[in-house]
DRENSEGU-894138 format. One line per field, with one value per residue: residue number from 1; residue in one letter; x, y, z of N, C-alpha, C in turn. Coordinates in pm, whole numbers, always signed. Layout:
num (NUM,...)
residuo (A,...)
n_px (X,...)
n_py (Y,...)
n_pz (Z,...)
ca_px (X,...)
ca_py (Y,...)
ca_pz (Z,...)
c_px (X,...)
c_py (Y,...)
c_pz (Z,...)
//
This chain:
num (1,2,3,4,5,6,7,8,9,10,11,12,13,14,15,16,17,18,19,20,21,22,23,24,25,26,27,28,29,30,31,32,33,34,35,36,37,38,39,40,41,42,43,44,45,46,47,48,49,50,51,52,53,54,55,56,57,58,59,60,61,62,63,64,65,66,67,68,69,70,71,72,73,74,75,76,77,78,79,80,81,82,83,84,85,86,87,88,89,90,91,92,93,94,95,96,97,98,99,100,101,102,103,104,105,106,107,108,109,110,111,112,113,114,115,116,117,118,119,120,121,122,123,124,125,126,127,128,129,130,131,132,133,134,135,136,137,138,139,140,141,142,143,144,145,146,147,148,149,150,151,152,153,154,155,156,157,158,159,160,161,162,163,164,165,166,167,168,169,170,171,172,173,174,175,176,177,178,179)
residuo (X,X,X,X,X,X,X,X,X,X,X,X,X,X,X,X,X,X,X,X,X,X,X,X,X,X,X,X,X,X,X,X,X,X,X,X,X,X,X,X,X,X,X,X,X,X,X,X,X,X,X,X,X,X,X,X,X,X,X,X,X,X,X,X,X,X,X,X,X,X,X,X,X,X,X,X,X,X,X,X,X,X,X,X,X,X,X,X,X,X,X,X,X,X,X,X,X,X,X,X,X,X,X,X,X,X,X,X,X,X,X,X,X,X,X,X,X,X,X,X,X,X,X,X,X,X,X,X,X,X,X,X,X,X,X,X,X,X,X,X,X,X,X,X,X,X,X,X,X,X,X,X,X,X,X,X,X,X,X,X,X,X,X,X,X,X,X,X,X,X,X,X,X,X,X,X,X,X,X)
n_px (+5956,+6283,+6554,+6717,+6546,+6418,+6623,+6676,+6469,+6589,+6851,+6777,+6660,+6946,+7068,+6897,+6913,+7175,+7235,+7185,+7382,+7585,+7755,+7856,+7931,+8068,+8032,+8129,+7947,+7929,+7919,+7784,+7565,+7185,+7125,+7283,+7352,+7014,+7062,+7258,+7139,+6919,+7059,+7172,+6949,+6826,+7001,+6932,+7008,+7055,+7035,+7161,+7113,+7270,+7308,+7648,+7723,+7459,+7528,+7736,+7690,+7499,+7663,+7806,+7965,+7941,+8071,+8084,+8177,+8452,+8465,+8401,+8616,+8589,+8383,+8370,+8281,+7988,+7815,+7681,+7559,+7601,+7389,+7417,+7269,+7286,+7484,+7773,+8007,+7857,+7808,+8052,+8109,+7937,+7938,+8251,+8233,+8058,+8162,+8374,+8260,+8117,+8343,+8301,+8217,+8352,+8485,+8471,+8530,+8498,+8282,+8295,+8164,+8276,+8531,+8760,+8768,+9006,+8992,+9146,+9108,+8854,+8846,+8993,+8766,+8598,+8650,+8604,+8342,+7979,+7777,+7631,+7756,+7966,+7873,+7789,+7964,+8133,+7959,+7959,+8217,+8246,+8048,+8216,+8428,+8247,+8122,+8247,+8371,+8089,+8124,+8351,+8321,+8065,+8170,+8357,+8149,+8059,+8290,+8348,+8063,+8055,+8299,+8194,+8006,+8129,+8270,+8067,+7941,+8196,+8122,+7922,+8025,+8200,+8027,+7845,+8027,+8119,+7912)
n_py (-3565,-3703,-3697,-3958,-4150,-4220,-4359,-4548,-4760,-4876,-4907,-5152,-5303,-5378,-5520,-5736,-5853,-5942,-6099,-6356,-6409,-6563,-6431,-6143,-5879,-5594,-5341,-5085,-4856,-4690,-4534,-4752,-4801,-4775,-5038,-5196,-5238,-5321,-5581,-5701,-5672,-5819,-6104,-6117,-6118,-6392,-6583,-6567,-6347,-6064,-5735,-5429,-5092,-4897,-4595,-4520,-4462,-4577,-4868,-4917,-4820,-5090,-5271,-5265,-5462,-5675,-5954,-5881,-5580,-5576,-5454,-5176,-5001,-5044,-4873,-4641,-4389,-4420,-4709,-5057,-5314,-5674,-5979,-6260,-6561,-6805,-6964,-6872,-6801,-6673,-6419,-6290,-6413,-6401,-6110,-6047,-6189,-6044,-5791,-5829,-5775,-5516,-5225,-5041,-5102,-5191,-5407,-5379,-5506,-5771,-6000,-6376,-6613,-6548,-6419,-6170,-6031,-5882,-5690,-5831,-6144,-6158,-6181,-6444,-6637,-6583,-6759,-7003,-7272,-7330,-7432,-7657,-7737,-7810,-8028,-8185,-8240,-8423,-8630,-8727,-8832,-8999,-9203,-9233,-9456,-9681,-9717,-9784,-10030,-10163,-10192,-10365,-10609,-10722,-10705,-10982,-11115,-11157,-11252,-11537,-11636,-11708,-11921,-12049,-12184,-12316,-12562,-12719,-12723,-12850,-13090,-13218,-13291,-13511,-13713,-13734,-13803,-14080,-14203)
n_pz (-2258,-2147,-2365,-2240,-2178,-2430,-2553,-2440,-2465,-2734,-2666,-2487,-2678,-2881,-2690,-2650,-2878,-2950,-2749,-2714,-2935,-3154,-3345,-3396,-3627,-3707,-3974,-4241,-4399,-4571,-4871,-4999,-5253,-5334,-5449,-5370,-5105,-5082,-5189,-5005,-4771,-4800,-4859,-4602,-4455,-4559,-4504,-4233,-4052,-3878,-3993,-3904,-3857,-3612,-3374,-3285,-3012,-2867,-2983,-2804,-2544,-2500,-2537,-2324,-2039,-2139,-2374,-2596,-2541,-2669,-2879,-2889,-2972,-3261,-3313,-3465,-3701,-3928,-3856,-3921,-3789,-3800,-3722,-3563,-3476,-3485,-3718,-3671,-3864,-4071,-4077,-4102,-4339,-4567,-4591,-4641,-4903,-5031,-5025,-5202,-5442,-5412,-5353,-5192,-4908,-4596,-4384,-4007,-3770,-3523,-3328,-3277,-3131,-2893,-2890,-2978,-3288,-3557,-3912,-4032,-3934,-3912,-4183,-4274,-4097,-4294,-4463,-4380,-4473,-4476,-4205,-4267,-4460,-4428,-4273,-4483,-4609,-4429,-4365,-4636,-4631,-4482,-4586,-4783,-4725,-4695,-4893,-5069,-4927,-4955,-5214,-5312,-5180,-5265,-5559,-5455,-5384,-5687,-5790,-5666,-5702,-5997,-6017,-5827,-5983,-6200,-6121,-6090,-6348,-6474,-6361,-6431,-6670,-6666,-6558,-6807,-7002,-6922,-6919)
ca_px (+6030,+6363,+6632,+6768,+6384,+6399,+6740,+6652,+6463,+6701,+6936,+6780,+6671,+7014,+7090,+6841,+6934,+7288,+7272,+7208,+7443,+7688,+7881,+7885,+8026,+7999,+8061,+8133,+7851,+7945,+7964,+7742,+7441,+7086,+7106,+7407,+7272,+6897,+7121,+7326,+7034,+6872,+7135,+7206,+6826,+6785,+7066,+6928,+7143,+7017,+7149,+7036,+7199,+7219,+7428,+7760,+7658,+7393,+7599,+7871,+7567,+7470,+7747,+7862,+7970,+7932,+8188,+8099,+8233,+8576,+8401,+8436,+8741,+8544,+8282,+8381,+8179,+7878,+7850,+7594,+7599,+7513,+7400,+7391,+7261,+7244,+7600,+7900,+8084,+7786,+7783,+8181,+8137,+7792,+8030,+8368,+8181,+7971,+8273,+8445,+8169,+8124,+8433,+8299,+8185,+8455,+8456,+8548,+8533,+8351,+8275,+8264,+8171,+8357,+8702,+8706,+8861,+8998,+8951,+9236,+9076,+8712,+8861,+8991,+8663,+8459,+8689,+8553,+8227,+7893,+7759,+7553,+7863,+8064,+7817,+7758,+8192,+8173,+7872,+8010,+8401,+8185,+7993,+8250,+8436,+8129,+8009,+8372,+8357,+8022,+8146,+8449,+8219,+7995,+8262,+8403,+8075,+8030,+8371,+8294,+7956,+8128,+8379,+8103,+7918,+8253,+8278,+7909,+7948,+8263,+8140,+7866,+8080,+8239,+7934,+7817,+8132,+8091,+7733)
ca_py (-3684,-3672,-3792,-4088,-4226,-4226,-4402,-4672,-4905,-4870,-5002,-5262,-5397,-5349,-5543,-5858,-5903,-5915,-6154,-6497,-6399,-6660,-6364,-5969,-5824,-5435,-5294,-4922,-4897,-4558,-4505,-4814,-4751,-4859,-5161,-5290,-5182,-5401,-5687,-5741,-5694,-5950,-6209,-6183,-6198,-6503,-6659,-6513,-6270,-5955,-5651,-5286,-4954,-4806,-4516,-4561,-4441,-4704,-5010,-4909,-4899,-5222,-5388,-5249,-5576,-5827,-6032,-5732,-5461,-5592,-5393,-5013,-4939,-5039,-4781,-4464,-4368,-4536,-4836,-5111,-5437,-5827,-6040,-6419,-6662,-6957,-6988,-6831,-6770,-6657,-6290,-6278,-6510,-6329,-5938,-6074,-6202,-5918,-5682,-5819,-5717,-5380,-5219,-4938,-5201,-5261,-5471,-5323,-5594,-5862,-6147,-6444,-6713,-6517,-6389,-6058,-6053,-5725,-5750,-5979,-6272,-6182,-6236,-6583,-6657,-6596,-6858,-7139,-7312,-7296,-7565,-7738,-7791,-7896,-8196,-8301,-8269,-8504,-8714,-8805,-8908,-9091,-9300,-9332,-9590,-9777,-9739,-9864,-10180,-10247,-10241,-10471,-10717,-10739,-10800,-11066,-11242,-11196,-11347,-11626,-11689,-11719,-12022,-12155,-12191,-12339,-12680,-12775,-12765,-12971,-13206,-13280,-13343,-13626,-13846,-13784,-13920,-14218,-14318)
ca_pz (-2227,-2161,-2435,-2217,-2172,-2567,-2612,-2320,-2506,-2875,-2604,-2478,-2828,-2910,-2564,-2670,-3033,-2880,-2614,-2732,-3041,-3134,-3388,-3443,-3683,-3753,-4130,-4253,-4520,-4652,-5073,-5106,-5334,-5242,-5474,-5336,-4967,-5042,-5182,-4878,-4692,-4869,-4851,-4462,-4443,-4623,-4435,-4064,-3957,-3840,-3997,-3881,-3854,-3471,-3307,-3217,-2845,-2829,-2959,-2706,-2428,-2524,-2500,-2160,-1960,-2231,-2468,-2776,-2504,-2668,-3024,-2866,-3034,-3365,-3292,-3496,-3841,-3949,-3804,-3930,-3708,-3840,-3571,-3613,-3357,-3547,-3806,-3605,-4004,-4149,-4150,-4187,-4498,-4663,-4593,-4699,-5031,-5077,-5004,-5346,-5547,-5377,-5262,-5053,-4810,-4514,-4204,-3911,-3692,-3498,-3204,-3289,-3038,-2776,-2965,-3075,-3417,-3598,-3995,-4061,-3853,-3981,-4363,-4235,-4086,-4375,-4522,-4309,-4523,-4328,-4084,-4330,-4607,-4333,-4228,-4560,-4658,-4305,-4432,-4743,-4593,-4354,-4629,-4877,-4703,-4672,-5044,-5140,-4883,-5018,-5362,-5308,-5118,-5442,-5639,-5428,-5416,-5783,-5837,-5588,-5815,-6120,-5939,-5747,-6107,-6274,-6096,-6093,-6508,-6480,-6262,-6505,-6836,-6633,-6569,-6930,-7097,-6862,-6995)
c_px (+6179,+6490,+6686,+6659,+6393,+6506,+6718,+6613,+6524,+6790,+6926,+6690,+6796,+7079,+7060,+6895,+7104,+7293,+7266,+7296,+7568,+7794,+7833,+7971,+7996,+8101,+8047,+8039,+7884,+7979,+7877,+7583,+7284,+7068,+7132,+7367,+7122,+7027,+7173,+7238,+6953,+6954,+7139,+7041,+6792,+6918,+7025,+6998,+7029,+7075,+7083,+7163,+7169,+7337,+7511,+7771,+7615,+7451,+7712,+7788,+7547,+7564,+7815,+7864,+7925,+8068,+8178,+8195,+8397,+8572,+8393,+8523,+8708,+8451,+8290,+8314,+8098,+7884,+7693,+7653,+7491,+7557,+7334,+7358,+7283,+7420,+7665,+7982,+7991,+7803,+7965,+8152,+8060,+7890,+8095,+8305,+8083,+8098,+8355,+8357,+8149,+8220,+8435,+8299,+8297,+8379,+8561,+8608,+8448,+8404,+8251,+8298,+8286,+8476,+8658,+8809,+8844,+8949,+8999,+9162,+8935,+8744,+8862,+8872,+8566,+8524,+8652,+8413,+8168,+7854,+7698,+7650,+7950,+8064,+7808,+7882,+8205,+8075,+7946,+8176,+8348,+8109,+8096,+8312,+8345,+8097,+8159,+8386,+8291,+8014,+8272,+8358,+8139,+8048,+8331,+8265,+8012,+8130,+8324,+8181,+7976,+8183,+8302,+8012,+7984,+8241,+8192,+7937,+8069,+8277,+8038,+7925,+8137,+8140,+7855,+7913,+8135,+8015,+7803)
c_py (-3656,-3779,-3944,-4164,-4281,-4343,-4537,-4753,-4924,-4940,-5110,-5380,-5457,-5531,-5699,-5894,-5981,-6065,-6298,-6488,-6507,-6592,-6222,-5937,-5667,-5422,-5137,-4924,-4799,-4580,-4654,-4782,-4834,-4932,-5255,-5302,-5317,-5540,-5773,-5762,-5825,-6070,-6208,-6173,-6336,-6626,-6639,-6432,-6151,-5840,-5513,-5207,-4910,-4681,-4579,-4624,-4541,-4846,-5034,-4903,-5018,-5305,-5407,-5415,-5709,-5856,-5914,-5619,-5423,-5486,-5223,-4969,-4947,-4921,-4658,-4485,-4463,-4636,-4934,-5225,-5577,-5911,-6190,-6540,-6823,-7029,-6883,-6751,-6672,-6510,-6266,-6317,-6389,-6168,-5966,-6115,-6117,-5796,-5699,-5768,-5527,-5328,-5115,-5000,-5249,-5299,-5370,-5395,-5685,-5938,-6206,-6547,-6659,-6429,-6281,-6070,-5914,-5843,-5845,-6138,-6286,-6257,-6386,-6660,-6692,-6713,-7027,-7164,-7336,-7438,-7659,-7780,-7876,-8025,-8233,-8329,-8459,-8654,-8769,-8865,-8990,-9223,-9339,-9441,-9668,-9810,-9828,-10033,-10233,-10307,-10392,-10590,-10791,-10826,-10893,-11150,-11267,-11311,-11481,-11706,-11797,-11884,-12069,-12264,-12336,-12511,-12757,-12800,-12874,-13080,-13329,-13368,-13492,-13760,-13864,-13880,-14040,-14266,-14351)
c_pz (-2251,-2277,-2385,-2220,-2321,-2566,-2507,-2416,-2696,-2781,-2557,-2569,-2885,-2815,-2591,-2797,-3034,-2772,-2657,-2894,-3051,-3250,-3458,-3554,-3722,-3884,-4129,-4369,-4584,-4793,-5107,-5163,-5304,-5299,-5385,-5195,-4969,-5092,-5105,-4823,-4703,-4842,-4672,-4395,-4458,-4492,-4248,-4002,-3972,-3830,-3991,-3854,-3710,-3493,-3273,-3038,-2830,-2845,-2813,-2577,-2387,-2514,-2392,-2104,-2017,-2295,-2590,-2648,-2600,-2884,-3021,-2951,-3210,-3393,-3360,-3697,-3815,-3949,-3837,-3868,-3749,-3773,-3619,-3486,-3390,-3596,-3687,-3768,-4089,-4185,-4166,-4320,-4589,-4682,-4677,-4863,-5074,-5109,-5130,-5449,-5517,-5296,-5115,-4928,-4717,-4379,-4105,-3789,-3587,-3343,-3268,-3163,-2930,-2814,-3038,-3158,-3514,-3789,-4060,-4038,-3898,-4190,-4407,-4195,-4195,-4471,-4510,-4394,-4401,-4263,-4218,-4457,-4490,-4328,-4338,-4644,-4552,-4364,-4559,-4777,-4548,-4462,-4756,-4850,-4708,-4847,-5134,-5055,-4963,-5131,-5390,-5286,-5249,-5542,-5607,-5458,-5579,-5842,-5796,-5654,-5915,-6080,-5953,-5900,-6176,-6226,-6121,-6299,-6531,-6412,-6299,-6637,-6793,-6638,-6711,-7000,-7006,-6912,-7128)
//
Protein backbone atom coordinates (compact mmCIF):
# COMPACT_ATOMS: atom_id res chain seq x y z
CA UNK A 1 0.00 0.00 0.00
CA UNK A 2 1.19 3.02 -0.99
CA UNK A 3 2.06 5.87 1.72
CA UNK A 4 -0.66 8.38 0.42
CA UNK A 5 -3.49 5.42 0.78
CA UNK A 6 -2.19 5.42 4.51
CA UNK A 7 -2.26 9.23 5.14
CA UNK A 8 -5.85 9.61 3.26
CA UNK A 9 -8.02 8.73 5.91
CA UNK A 10 -5.64 10.64 9.08
CA UNK A 11 -6.72 13.42 6.68
CA UNK A 12 -9.98 13.07 6.42
CA UNK A 13 -10.47 12.48 10.25
CA UNK A 14 -8.46 15.41 10.55
CA UNK A 15 -10.93 16.99 7.79
CA UNK A 16 -14.30 15.93 9.98
CA UNK A 17 -13.19 16.84 13.47
CA UNK A 18 -12.40 20.19 11.72
CA UNK A 19 -15.36 21.08 9.93
CA UNK A 20 -18.22 21.82 12.14
CA UNK A 21 -15.49 23.48 14.55
CA UNK A 22 -16.51 26.73 15.99
CA UNK A 23 -12.39 27.23 17.33
CA UNK A 24 -8.79 25.68 16.66
CA UNK A 25 -6.23 26.31 18.37
CA UNK A 26 -2.74 24.49 17.88
CA UNK A 27 -0.09 24.37 20.97
CA UNK A 28 3.80 23.51 20.95
CA UNK A 29 3.75 20.73 23.67
CA UNK A 30 7.47 20.20 23.82
CA UNK A 31 9.32 20.01 27.64
CA UNK A 32 5.89 19.19 29.10
CA UNK A 33 5.98 16.10 31.35
CA UNK A 34 3.38 13.32 31.14
CA UNK A 35 1.57 14.62 34.23
CA UNK A 36 1.19 17.94 33.03
CA UNK A 37 0.44 16.40 29.33
CA UNK A 38 -2.68 13.81 31.05
CA UNK A 39 -3.85 16.95 33.03
CA UNK A 40 -4.47 19.15 30.12
CA UNK A 41 -5.79 16.35 28.48
CA UNK A 42 -8.07 15.82 31.09
CA UNK A 43 -9.36 19.27 31.44
CA UNK A 44 -10.08 19.96 27.61
CA UNK A 45 -11.74 16.54 27.83
CA UNK A 46 -13.98 17.31 30.50
CA UNK A 47 -14.83 20.58 28.92
CA UNK A 48 -15.27 18.85 25.10
CA UNK A 49 -12.66 19.90 23.14
CA UNK A 50 -10.78 17.53 21.20
CA UNK A 51 -7.14 17.47 21.65
CA UNK A 52 -4.79 15.02 19.56
CA UNK A 53 -1.36 15.21 18.15
CA UNK A 54 -1.21 14.94 14.05
CA UNK A 55 1.61 15.76 11.42
CA UNK A 56 2.23 19.01 10.39
CA UNK A 57 1.70 17.72 6.59
CA UNK A 58 -1.66 16.34 7.48
CA UNK A 59 -3.10 19.41 9.44
CA UNK A 60 -1.97 21.58 6.48
CA UNK A 61 -3.93 18.85 4.10
CA UNK A 62 -6.81 19.22 6.08
CA UNK A 63 -7.24 22.43 6.08
CA UNK A 64 -6.66 23.05 2.34
CA UNK A 65 -9.70 25.41 1.32
CA UNK A 66 -11.18 25.96 4.68
CA UNK A 67 -11.21 29.04 7.31
CA UNK A 68 -7.99 26.93 9.40
CA UNK A 69 -5.98 27.17 5.88
CA UNK A 70 -5.27 30.78 7.50
CA UNK A 71 -3.11 28.26 10.46
CA UNK A 72 -0.17 27.13 7.78
CA UNK A 73 2.18 29.57 8.86
CA UNK A 74 1.59 28.04 12.49
CA UNK A 75 2.58 24.64 11.27
CA UNK A 76 6.35 24.22 12.15
CA UNK A 77 7.48 21.86 15.33
CA UNK A 78 5.19 19.73 17.14
CA UNK A 79 2.03 20.72 16.70
CA UNK A 80 -0.95 19.43 18.97
CA UNK A 81 -4.45 20.85 17.84
CA UNK A 82 -7.75 21.57 20.34
CA UNK A 83 -10.88 21.48 18.55
CA UNK A 84 -14.07 22.88 20.09
CA UNK A 85 -17.48 22.74 18.52
CA UNK A 86 -19.51 23.70 21.23
CA UNK A 87 -17.58 27.00 23.44
CA UNK A 88 -15.68 29.19 20.77
CA UNK A 89 -13.19 30.50 24.20
CA UNK A 90 -12.92 27.26 25.52
CA UNK A 91 -9.74 25.78 24.43
CA UNK A 92 -7.97 29.37 24.36
CA UNK A 93 -9.19 29.78 28.05
CA UNK A 94 -8.44 25.83 29.40
CA UNK A 95 -4.35 26.49 27.33
CA UNK A 96 -3.88 30.09 28.43
CA UNK A 97 -4.67 28.77 32.14
CA UNK A 98 -2.88 25.70 31.92
CA UNK A 99 0.11 27.56 30.23
CA UNK A 100 0.66 29.56 33.73
CA UNK A 101 1.11 26.55 35.59
CA UNK A 102 3.31 24.86 33.00
CA UNK A 103 5.55 27.09 31.14
CA UNK A 104 6.81 24.82 28.44
CA UNK A 105 3.32 24.90 27.03
CA UNK A 106 2.92 27.72 24.14
CA UNK A 107 0.14 28.66 21.84
CA UNK A 108 0.85 29.03 18.52
CA UNK A 109 -2.24 30.04 17.27
CA UNK A 110 -5.88 29.50 16.42
CA UNK A 111 -9.57 30.04 14.55
CA UNK A 112 -11.91 31.09 16.26
CA UNK A 113 -15.39 31.40 14.78
CA UNK A 114 -13.79 32.42 11.52
CA UNK A 115 -10.75 35.01 12.60
CA UNK A 116 -7.52 33.68 12.65
CA UNK A 117 -5.81 34.97 15.74
CA UNK A 118 -1.86 34.86 16.34
CA UNK A 119 -1.02 34.38 20.22
CA UNK A 120 -1.69 37.89 21.27
CA UNK A 121 -5.50 37.66 20.32
CA UNK A 122 -5.73 33.92 21.62
CA UNK A 123 -4.43 35.37 25.26
CA UNK A 124 -7.32 37.99 24.96
CA UNK A 125 -9.71 35.33 24.09
CA UNK A 126 -9.07 33.11 26.84
CA UNK A 127 -9.98 36.22 28.81
CA UNK A 128 -13.61 36.16 27.76
CA UNK A 129 -15.71 33.78 30.62
CA UNK A 130 -17.47 30.72 29.04
CA UNK A 131 -21.09 30.65 27.66
CA UNK A 132 -22.62 29.37 30.71
CA UNK A 133 -21.01 32.32 33.20
CA UNK A 134 -21.99 34.68 30.74
CA UNK A 135 -25.88 33.65 30.88
CA UNK A 136 -25.98 33.41 34.39
CA UNK A 137 -23.71 37.23 34.81
CA UNK A 138 -26.93 38.11 32.19
CA UNK A 139 -29.52 36.14 34.32
CA UNK A 140 -28.79 37.66 37.41
CA UNK A 141 -28.64 41.71 35.92
CA UNK A 142 -31.82 40.54 34.42
CA UNK A 143 -33.51 39.52 37.83
CA UNK A 144 -32.01 41.92 40.04
CA UNK A 145 -34.07 44.70 38.99
CA UNK A 146 -36.98 42.64 39.55
CA UNK A 147 -35.95 41.27 43.08
CA UNK A 148 -35.32 45.06 44.02
CA UNK A 149 -38.92 46.26 42.55
CA UNK A 150 -40.38 43.42 44.35
CA UNK A 151 -38.77 44.40 47.48
CA UNK A 152 -39.75 48.12 47.37
CA UNK A 153 -43.38 47.06 46.53
CA UNK A 154 -43.42 44.98 49.88
CA UNK A 155 -42.30 47.60 51.68
CA UNK A 156 -44.71 50.02 50.35
CA UNK A 157 -47.55 47.73 51.07
CA UNK A 158 -46.17 47.00 54.45
CA UNK A 159 -45.99 50.71 55.10
CA UNK A 160 -49.49 51.21 53.66
CA UNK A 161 -50.63 48.28 56.32
CA UNK A 162 -49.27 49.87 59.13
CA UNK A 163 -51.49 53.43 58.10
CA UNK A 164 -54.31 51.50 56.93
CA UNK A 165 -54.21 49.82 60.64
CA UNK A 166 -53.67 53.42 62.35
CA UNK A 167 -57.09 55.07 61.66
CA UNK A 168 -59.35 52.07 62.27
CA UNK A 169 -57.81 52.25 66.14
CA UNK A 170 -58.47 55.96 66.20
CA UNK A 171 -61.66 55.85 64.95
CA UNK A 172 -62.60 53.54 67.74
CA UNK A 173 -61.28 55.64 70.87
CA UNK A 174 -63.75 58.30 69.65
CA UNK A 175 -67.04 56.40 69.98
CA UNK A 176 -65.82 54.95 73.33
CA UNK A 177 -65.26 58.33 75.03
CA UNK A 178 -68.74 59.22 73.74
CA UNK A 179 -70.58 56.29 75.64
Amino acid sequence: MAKVELKQPVIAAIAEEIKDAQSVVLVDYRGLTVAQDTELRKQLREAGIVYKVYKNTMMKRAFEGTEFAGLDDCLKGPSAIAISKDDATAPARIICNFAKTADKLELKGGVVEGNVYDVAGLTELSKIPSREVLLSRLLGSMQSPIANFARVIKQIAEKDGETAEAPAETAEAPAEAAE
